[in-house]
ChimeraX commands (.cxc) that place a marker at each C-alpha (Angstrom):
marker #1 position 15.24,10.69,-6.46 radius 0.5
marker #1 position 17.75,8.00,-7.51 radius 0.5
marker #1 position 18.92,8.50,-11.07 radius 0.5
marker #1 position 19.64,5.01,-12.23 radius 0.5
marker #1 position 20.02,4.35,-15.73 radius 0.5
marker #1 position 17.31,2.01,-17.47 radius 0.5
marker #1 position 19.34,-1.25,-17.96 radius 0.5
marker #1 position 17.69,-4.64,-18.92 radius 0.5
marker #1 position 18.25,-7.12,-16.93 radius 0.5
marker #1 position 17.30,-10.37,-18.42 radius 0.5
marker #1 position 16.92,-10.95,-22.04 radius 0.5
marker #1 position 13.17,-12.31,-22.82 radius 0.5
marker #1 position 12.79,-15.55,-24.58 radius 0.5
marker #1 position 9.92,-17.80,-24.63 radius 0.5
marker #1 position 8.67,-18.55,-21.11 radius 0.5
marker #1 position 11.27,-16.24,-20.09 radius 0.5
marker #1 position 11.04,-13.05,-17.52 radius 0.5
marker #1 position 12.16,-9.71,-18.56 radius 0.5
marker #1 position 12.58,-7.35,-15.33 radius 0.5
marker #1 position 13.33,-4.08,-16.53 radius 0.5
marker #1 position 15.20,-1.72,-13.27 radius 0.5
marker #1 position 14.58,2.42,-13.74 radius 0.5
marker #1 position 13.57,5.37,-11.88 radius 0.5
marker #1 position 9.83,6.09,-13.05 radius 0.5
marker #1 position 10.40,9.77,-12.01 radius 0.5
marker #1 position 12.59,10.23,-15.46 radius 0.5
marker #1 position 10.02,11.50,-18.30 radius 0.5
marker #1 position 12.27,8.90,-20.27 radius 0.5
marker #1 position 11.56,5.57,-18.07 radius 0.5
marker #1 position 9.89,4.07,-20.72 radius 0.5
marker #1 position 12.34,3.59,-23.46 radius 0.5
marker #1 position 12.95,0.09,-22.99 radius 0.5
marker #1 position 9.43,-1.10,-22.22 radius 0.5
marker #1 position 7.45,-2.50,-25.14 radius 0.5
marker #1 position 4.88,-0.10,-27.14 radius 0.5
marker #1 position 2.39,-2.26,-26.36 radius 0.5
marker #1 position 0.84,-3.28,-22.92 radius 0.5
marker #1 position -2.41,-5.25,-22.10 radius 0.5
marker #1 position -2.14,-4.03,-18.39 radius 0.5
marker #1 position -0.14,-1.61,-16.56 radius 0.5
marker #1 position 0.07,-2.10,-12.83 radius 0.5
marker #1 position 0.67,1.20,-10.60 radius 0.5
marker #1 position 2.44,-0.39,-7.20 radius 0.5
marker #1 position 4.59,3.44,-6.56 radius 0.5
marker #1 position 4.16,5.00,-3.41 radius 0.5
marker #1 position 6.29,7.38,-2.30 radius 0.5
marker #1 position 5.68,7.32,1.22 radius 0.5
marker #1 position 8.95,6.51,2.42 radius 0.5
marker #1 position 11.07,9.62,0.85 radius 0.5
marker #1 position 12.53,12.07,3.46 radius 0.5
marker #1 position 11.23,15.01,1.76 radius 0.5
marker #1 position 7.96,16.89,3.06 radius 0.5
marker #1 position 5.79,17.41,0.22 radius 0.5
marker #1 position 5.04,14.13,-0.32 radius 0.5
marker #1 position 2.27,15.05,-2.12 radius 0.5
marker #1 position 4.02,16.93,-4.80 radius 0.5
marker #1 position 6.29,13.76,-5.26 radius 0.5
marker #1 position 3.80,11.40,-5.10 radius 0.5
marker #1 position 2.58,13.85,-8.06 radius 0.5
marker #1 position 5.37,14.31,-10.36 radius 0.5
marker #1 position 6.22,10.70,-10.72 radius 0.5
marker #1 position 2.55,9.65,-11.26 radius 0.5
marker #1 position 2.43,12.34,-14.21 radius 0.5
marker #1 position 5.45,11.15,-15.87 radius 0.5
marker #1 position 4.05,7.77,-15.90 radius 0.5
marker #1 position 0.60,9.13,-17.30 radius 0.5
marker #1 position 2.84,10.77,-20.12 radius 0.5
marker #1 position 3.99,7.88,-20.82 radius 0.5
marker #1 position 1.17,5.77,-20.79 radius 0.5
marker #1 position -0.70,8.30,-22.79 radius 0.5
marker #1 position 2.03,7.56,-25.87 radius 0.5
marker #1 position 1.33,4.04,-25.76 radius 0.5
marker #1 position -0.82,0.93,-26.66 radius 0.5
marker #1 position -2.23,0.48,-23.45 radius 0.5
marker #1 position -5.32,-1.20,-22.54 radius 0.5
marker #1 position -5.91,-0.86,-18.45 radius 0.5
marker #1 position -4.16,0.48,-15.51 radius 0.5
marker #1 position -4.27,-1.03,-12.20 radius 0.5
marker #1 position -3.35,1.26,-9.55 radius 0.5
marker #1 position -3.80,-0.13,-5.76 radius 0.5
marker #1 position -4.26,2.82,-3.36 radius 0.5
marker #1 position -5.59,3.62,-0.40 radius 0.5
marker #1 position -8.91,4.31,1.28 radius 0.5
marker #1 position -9.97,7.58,0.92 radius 0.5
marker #1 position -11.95,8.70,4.60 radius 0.5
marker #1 position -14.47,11.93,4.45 radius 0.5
marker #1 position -13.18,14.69,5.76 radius 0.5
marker #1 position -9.64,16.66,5.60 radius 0.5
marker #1 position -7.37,13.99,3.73 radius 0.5
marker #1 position -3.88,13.75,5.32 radius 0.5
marker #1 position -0.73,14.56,3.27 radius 0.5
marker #1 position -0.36,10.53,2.75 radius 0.5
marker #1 position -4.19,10.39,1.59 radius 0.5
marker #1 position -4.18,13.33,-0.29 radius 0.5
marker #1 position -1.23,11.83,-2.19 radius 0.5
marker #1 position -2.96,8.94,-3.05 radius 0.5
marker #1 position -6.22,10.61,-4.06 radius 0.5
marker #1 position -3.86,12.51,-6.63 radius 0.5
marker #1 position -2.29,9.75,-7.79 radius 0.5
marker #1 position -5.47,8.77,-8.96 radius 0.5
marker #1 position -6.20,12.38,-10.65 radius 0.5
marker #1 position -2.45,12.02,-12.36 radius 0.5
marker #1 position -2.96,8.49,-13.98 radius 0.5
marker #1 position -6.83,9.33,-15.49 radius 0.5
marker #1 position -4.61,11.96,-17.58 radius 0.5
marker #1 position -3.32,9.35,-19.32 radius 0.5
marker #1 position -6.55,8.56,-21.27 radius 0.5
marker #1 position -6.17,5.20,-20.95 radius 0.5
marker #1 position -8.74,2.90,-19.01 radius 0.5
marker #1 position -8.02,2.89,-14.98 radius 0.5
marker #1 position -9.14,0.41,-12.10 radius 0.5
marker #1 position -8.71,2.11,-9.04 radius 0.5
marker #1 position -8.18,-0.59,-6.23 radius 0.5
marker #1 position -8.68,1.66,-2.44 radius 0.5
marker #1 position -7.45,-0.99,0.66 radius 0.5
marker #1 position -7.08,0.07,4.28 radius 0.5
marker #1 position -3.91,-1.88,5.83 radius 0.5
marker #1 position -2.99,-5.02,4.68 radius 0.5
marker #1 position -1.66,-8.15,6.81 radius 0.5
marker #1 position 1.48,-9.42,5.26 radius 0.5
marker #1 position 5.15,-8.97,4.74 radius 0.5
marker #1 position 5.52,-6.50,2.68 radius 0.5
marker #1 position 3.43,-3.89,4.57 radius 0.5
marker #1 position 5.27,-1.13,6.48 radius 0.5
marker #1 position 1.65,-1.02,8.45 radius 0.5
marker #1 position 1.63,-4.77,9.39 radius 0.5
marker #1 position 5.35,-4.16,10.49 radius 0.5
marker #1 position 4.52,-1.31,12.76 radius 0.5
marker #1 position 1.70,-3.60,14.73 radius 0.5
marker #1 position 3.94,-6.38,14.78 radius 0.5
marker #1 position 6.71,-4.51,16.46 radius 0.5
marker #1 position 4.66,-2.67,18.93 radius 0.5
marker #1 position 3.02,-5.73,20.06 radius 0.5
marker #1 position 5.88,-8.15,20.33 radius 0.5
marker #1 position 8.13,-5.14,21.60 radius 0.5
marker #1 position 5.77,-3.57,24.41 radius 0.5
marker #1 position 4.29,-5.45,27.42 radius 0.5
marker #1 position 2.28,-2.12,27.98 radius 0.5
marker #1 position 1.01,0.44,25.18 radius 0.5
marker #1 position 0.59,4.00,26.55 radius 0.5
marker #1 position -0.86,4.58,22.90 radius 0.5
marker #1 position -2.85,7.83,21.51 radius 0.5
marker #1 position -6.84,7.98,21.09 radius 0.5
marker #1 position -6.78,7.60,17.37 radius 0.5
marker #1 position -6.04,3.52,18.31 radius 0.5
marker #1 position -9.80,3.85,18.38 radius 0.5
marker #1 position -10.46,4.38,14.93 radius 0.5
marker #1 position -12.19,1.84,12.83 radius 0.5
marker #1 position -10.14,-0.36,10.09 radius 0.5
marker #1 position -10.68,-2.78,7.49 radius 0.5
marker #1 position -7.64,-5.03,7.45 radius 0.5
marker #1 position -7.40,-7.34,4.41 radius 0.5
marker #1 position -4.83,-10.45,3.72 radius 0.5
marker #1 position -2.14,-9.16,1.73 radius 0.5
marker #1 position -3.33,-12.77,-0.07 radius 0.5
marker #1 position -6.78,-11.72,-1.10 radius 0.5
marker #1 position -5.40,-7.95,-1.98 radius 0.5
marker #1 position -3.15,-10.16,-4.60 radius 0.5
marker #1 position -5.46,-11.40,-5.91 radius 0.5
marker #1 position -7.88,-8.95,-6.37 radius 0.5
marker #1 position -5.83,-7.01,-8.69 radius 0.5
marker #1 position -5.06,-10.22,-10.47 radius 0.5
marker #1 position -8.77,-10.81,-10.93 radius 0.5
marker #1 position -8.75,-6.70,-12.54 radius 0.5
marker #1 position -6.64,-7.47,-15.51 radius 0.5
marker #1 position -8.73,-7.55,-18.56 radius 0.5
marker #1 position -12.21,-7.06,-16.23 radius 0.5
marker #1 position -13.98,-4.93,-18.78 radius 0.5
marker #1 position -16.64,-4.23,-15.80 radius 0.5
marker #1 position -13.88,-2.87,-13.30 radius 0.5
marker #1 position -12.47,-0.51,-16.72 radius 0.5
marker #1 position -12.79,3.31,-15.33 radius 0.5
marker #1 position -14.08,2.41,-11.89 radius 0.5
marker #1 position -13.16,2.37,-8.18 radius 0.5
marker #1 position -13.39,-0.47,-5.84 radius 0.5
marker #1 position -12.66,-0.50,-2.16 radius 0.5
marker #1 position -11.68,-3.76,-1.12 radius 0.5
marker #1 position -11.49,-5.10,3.16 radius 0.5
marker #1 position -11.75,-8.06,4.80 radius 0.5
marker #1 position -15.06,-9.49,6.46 radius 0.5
marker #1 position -14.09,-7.76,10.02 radius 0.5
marker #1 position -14.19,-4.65,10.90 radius 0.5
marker #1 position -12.15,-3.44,14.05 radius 0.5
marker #1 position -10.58,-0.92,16.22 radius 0.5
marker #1 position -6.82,-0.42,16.07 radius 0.5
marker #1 position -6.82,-1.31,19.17 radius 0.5
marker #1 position -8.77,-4.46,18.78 radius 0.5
marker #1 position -6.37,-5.35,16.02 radius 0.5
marker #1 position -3.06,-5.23,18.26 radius 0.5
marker #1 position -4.83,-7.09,20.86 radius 0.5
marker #1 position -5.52,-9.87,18.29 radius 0.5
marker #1 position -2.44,-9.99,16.76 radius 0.5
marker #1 position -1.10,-10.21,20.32 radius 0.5
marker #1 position -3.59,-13.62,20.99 radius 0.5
marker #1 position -2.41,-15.04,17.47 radius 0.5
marker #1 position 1.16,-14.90,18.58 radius 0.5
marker #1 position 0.71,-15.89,22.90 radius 0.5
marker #1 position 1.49,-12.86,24.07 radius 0.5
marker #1 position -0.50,-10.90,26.90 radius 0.5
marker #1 position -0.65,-7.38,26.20 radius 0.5
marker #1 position -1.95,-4.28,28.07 radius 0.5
marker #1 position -3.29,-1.33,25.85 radius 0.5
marker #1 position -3.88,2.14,27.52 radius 0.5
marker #1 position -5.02,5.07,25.81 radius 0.5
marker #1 position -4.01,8.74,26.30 radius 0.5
marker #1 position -5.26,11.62,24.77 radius 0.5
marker #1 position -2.43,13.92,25.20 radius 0.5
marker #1 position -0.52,11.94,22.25 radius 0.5
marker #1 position -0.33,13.90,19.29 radius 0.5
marker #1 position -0.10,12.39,15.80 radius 0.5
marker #1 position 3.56,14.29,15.47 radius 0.5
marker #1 position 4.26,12.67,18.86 radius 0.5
marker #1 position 3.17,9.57,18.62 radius 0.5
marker #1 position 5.58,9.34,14.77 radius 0.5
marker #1 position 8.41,9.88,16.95 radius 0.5
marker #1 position 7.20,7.20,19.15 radius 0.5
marker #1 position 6.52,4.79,16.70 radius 0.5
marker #1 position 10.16,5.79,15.55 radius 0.5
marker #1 position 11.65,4.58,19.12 radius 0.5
marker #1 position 9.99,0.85,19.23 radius 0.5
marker #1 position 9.84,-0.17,15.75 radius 0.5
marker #1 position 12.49,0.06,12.41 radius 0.5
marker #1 position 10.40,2.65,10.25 radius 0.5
marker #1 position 11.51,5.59,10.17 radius 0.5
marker #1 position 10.22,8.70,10.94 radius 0.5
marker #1 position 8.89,10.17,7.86 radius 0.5
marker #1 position 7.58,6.75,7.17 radius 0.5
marker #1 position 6.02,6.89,10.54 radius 0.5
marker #1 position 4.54,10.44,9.93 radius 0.5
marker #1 position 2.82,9.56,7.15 radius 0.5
marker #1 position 1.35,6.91,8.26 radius 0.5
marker #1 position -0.14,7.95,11.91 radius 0.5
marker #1 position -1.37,11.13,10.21 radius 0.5
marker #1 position -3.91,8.89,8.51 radius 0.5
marker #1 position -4.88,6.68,11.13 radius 0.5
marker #1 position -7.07,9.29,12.93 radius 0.5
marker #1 position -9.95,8.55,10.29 radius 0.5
marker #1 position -11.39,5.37,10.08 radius 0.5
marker #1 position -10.51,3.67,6.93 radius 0.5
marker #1 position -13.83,0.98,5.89 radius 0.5
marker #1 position -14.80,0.69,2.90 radius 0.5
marker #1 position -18.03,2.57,2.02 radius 0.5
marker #1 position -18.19,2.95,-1.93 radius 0.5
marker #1 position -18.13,0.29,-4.44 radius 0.5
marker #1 position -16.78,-3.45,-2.71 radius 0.5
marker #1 position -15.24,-6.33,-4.31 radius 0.5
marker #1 position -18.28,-7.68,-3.28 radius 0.5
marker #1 position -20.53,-6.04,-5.66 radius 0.5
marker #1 position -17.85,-6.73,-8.94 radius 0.5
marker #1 position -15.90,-9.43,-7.75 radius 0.5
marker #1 position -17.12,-13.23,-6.11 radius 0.5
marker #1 position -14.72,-13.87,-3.57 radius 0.5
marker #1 position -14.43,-14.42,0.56 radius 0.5
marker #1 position -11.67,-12.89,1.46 radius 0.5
marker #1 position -9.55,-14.14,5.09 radius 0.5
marker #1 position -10.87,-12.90,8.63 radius 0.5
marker #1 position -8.63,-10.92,10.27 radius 0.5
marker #1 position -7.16,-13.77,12.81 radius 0.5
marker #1 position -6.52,-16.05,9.45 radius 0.5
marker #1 position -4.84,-13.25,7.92 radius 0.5
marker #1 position -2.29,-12.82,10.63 radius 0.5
marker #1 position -1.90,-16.83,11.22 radius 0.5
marker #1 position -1.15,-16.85,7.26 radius 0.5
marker #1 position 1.35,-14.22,7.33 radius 0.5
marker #1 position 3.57,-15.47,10.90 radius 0.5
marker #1 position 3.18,-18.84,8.90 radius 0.5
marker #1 position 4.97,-17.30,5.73 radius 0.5
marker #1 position 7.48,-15.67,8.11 radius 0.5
marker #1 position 8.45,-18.49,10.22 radius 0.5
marker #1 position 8.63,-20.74,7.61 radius 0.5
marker #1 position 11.24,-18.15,5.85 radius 0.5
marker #1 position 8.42,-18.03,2.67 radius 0.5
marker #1 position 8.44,-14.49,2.51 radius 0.5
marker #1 position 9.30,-12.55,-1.00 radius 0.5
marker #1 position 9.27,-9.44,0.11 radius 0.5
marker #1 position 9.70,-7.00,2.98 radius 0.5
marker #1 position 8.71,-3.19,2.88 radius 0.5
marker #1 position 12.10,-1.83,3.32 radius 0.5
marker #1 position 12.82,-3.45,-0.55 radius 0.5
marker #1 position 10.79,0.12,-2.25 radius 0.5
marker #1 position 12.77,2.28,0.23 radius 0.5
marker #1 position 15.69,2.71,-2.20 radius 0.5
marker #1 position 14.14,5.43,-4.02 radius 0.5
marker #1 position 10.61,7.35,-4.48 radius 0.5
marker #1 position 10.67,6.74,-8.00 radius 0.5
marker #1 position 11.52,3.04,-8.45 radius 0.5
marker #1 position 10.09,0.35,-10.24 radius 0.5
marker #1 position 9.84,-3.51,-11.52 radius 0.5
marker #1 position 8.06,-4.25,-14.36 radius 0.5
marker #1 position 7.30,-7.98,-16.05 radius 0.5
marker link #1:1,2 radius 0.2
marker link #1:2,3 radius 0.2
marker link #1:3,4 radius 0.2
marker link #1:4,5 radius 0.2
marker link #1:5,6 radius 0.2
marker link #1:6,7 radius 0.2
marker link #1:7,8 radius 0.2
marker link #1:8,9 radius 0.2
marker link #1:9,10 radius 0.2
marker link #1:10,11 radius 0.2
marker link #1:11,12 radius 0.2
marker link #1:12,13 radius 0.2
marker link #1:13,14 radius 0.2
marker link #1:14,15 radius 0.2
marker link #1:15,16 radius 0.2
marker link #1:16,17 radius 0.2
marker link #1:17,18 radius 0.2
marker link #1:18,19 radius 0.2
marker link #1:19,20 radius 0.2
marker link #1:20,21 radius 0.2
marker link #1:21,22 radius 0.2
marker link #1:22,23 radius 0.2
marker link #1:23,24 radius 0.2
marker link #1:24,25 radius 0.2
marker link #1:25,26 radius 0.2
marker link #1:26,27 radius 0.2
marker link #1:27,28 radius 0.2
marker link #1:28,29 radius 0.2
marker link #1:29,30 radius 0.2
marker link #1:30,31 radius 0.2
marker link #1:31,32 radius 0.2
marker link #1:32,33 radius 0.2
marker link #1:33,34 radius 0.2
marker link #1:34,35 radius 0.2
marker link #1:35,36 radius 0.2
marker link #1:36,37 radius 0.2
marker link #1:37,38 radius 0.2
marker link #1:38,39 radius 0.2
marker link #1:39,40 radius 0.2
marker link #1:40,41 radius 0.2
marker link #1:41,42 radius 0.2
marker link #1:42,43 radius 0.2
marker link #1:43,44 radius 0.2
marker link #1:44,45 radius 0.2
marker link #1:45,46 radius 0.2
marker link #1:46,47 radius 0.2
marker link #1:47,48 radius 0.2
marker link #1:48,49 radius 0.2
marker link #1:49,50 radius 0.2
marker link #1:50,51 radius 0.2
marker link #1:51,52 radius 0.2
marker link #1:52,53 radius 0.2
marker link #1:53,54 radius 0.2
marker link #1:54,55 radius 0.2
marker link #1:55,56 radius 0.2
marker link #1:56,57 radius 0.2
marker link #1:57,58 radius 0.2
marker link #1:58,59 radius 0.2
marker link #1:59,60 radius 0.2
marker link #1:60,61 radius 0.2
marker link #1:61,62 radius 0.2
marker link #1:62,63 radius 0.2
marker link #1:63,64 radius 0.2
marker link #1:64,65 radius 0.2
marker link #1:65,66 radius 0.2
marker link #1:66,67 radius 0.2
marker link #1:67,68 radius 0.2
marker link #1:68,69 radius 0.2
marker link #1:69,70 radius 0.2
marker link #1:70,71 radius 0.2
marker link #1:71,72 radius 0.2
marker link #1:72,73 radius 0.2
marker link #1:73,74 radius 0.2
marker link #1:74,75 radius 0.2
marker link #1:75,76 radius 0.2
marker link #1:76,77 radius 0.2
marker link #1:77,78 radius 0.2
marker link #1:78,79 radius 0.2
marker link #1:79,80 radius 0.2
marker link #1:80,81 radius 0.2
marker link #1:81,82 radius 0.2
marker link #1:82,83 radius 0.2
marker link #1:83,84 radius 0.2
marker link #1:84,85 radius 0.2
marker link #1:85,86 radius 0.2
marker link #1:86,87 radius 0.2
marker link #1:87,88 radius 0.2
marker link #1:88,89 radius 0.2
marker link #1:89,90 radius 0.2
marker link #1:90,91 radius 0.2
marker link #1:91,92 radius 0.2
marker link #1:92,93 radius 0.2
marker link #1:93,94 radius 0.2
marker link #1:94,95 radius 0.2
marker link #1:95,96 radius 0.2
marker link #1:96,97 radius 0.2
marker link #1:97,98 radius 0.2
marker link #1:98,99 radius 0.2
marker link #1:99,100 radius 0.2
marker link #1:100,101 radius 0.2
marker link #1:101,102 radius 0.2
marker link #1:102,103 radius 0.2
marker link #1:103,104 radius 0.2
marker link #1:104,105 radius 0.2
marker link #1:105,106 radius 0.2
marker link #1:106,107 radius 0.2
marker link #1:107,108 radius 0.2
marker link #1:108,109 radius 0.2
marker link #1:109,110 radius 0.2
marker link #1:110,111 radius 0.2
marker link #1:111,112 radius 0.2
marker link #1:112,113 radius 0.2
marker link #1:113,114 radius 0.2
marker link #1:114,115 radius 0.2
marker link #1:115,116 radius 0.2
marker link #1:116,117 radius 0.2
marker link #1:117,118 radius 0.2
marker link #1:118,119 radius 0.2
marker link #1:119,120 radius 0.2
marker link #1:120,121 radius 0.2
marker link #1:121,122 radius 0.2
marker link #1:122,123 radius 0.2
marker link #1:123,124 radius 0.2
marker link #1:124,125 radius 0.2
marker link #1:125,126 radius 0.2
marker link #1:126,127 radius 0.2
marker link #1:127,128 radius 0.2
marker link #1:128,129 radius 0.2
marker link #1:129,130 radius 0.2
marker link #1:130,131 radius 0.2
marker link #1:131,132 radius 0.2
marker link #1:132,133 radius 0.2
marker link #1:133,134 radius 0.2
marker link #1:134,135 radius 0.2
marker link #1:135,136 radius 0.2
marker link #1:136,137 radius 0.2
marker link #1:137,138 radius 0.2
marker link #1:138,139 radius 0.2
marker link #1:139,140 radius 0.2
marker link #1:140,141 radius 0.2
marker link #1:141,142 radius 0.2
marker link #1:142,143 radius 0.2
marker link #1:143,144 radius 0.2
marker link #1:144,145 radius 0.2
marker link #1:145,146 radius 0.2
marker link #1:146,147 radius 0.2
marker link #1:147,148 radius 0.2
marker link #1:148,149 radius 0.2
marker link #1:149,150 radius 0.2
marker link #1:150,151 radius 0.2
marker link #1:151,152 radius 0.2
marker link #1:152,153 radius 0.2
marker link #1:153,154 radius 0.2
marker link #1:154,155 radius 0.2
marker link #1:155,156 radius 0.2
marker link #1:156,157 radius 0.2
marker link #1:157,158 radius 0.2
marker link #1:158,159 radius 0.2
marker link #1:159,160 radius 0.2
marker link #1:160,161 radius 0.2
marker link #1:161,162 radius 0.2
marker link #1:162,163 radius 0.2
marker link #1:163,164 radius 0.2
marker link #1:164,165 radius 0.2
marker link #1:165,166 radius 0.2
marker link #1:166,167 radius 0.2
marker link #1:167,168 radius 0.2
marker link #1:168,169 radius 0.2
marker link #1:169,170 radius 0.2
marker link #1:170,171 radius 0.2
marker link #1:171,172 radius 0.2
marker link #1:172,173 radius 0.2
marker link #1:173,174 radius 0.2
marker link #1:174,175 radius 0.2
marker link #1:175,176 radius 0.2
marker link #1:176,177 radius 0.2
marker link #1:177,178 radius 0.2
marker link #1:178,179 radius 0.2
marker link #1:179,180 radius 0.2
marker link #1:180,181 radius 0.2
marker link #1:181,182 radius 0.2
marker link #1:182,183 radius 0.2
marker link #1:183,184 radius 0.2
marker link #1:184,185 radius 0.2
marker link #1:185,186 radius 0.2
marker link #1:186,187 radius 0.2
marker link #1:187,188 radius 0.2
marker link #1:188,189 radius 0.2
marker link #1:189,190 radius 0.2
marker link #1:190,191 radius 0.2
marker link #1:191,192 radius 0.2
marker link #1:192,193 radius 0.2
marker link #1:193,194 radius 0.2
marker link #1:194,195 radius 0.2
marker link #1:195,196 radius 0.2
marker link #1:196,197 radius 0.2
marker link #1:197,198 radius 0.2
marker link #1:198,199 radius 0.2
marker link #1:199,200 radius 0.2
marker link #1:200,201 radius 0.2
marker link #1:201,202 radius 0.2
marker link #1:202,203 radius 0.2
marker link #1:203,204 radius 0.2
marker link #1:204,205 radius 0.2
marker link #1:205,206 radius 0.2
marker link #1:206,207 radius 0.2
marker link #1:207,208 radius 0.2
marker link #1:208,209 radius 0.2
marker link #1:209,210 radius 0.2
marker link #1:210,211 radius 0.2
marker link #1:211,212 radius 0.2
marker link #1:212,213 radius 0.2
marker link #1:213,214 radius 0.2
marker link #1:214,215 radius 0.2
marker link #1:215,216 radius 0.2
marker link #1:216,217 radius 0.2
marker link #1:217,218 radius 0.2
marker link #1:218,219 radius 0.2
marker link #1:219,220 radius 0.2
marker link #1:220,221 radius 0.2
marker link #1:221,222 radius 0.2
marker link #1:222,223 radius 0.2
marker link #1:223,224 radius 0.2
marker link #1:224,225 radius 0.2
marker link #1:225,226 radius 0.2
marker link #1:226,227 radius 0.2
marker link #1:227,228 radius 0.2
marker link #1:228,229 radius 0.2
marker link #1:229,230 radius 0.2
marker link #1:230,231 radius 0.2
marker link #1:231,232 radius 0.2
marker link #1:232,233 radius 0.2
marker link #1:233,234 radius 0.2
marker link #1:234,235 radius 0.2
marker link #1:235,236 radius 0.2
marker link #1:236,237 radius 0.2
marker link #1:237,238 radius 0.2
marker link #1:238,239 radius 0.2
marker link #1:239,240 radius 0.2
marker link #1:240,241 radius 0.2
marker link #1:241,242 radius 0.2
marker link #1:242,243 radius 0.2
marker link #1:243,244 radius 0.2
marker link #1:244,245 radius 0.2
marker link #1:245,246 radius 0.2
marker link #1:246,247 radius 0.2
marker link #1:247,248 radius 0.2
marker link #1:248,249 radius 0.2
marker link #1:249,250 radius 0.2
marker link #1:250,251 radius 0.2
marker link #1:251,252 radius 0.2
marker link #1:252,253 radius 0.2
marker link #1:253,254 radius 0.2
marker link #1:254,255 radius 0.2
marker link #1:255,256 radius 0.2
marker link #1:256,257 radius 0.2
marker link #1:257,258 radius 0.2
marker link #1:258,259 radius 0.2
marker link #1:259,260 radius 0.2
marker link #1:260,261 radius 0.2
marker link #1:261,262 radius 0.2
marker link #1:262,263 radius 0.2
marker link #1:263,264 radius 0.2
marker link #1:264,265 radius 0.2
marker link #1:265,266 radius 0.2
marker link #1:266,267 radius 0.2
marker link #1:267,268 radius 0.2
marker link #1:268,269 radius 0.2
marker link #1:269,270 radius 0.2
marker link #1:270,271 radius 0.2
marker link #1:271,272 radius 0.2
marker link #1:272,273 radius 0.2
marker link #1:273,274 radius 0.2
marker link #1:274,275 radius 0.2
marker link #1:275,276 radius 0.2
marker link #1:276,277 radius 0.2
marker link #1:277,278 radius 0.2
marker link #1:278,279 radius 0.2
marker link #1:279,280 radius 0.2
marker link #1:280,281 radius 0.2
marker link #1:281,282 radius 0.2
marker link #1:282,283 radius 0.2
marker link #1:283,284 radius 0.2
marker link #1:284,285 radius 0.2
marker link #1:285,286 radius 0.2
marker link #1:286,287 radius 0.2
marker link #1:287,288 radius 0.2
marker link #1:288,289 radius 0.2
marker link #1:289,290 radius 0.2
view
C-alpha cells in the first residue's frame, strides 16, 4: 500500500477546486479534509492489488475510512459497488459485500449503489470485452460467457449517484441499478463486435476453468492477472438486478446496451475520455476527493 504523504494540492478559493492526494489505508487520511461533509462518496476498490486476500484489503481500508467518518460531520455516504448474486460470493464479491458491512460502522447514513459492468472508459470490464473482441477473430471462450448481465452506461451510473446526494429516501438503503437489456456475455461481445464492424466467431468450451481462463484473459488483453482473477471469478453468476431498482426510487431511462457502447467508442475516438482504469492502479488505498 503506497505511503504517500497527504499534501494539498490546490488552495480553495471561491469557485475554486481543492483535490486533496492520500492513501485512505492510513488511519490518519483525513487530517486535511474539512470536519464537515454533506456527502462522502466511496469510489475504492481494491481489485487491482497483487496481493491474495483481497478481501482483507478491501477490509482494512474501508474500516479506516468508517473511523474516520464516524469522527465527523457527515451527512450521507455513497458507496457504488457491485451486484451481489445468490449463492457462494467470489473473493471480488465478497469484498464488496464487506465493504458495505465496514462503512455502516461508521454510523453515518449510507446509499449503497450495486451495478453489474458498466460500458465506458474507465471500466477494467468494458476494457476486457473490448480487447477480446477487436483482438480475436475466433473466441474459444469458457461456459460462464453464458451467464446473464445487466450492463449499464457508465453515463447513467454517473448520474445515478449524482441523483443520491442529499436523497433523504435513498438514506440507509440499497439500490441495484442496470440498464433496460438484459444479456448473455456472450450476446454482449457479439454486440459490441456489430457496433464496431467486426465479424466475430464465439465458441464455447467447458474445459476452461475460471483460473484458466484469468491467464487467458492475461494473454489478449492489458489487465493483469490478478485483475483478471478477480474479475472472471465473478462472472460465473449472473449479475441482474433483483432487489430494490432505480426504477422504484429514481425516474430515469437509462441507455440500451448498443447506445451505451456507440456513446463510449464516440468518447474514445473523439479523444473525450477523462479517465481510463489503469489511473486507480497506483495503489489499493488511493483517493481524490473534491
Amino acid at each position: 500500500m503506497r505511503k504517500t504523504p497527504i499534501r494539498p494540492l490546490a488552495t480553495p478559493n471561491s469557485g475554486e477546486l481543492l483535490i486533496i492526494e492520500g492513501d485512505a489505508g492510513s488511519t490518519n487520511f483525513s487530517s486535511l479534509i474539512p470536519k464537515t461533509i454533506d456527502v462522502a462518496y466511496y469510489l475504492i476498490h481494491s481489485m487491482s492489488s497483487p496481493q491474495k486476500d483481497l478481501a482483507g484489503i478491501e477490509s482494512q481500508v474501508a474500516r479506516h475510512c468508517a473511523l474516520q467518518f464516524k469522527a465527523m460531520e457527515l451527512g450521507q455516504i455513497v458507496y457504488l459497488g457491485g451486484i451481489v448474486p445468490e449463492g457462494e460470493l467470489s473473493s471480488h464479491m465478497k469484498s464488496r459485500y464487506m465493504v458495505e458491512g465496514e462503512l455502516r460502522s461508521s454510523g453515518r447514513p449510507l446509499t449503497v449503489i450495486r451495478a453489474a459492468i458498466i460500458i465506458g472508459s474507465g471500466s477494467a470490464s468494458f476494457e476486457i470485452m473490448r480487447d477480446l473482441v477487436e483482438k480475436l477473430p475466433v473466441m474459444i471462450a469458457p461456459k460462464w460467457l453464458h451467464s446473464r448481465c445487466q450492463p449499464i452506461a457508465v453515463y447513467d451510473c454517473i448520474h445515478y449517484l449524482v441523483e443520491c446526494a442529499g436523497n433523504s429516501e435513498l438514506l440507509d438503503r440499497t439500490v441495484e441499478i442496470g440498464g433496460p437489456d438484459v444479456l448473455t456475455y456472450r450476446e454482449m461481445l457479439l454486440e459490441l463486435a456489430r457496433v464496431r464492424g467486426l465479424k466475430r466467431l464465439i465458441v464455447t468450451v467447458p474445459v476452461l476453468t475460471p483460473r484458466l481462463s484469468s491467464f487467458w484473459l492475461t494473454l489478449v488483453t492489458a489487465v493483469p492477472f490478478s485483475l483478471s482473477q478477480s474479475l472472471v471469478m465473478s462472472l460465473v453468476h449472473d449479475a441482474v438486478t433483483q432487489k430494490t431498482s432505480q426504477n422504484d426510487v429514481l425516474a430515469y431511462e437509462p441507455l440500451r446496451y448498443e447506445e451505451a457502447l456507440k456513446r463510449a467508442f464516440a468518447k474514445i475516438q473523439g479523444n473525450d475520455v477523462f479517465s481510463k482504469w489503469t489511473d486507480a492502479s497506483h495503489g489499493q488505498g488511493d483517493f481524490l476527493l473534491n
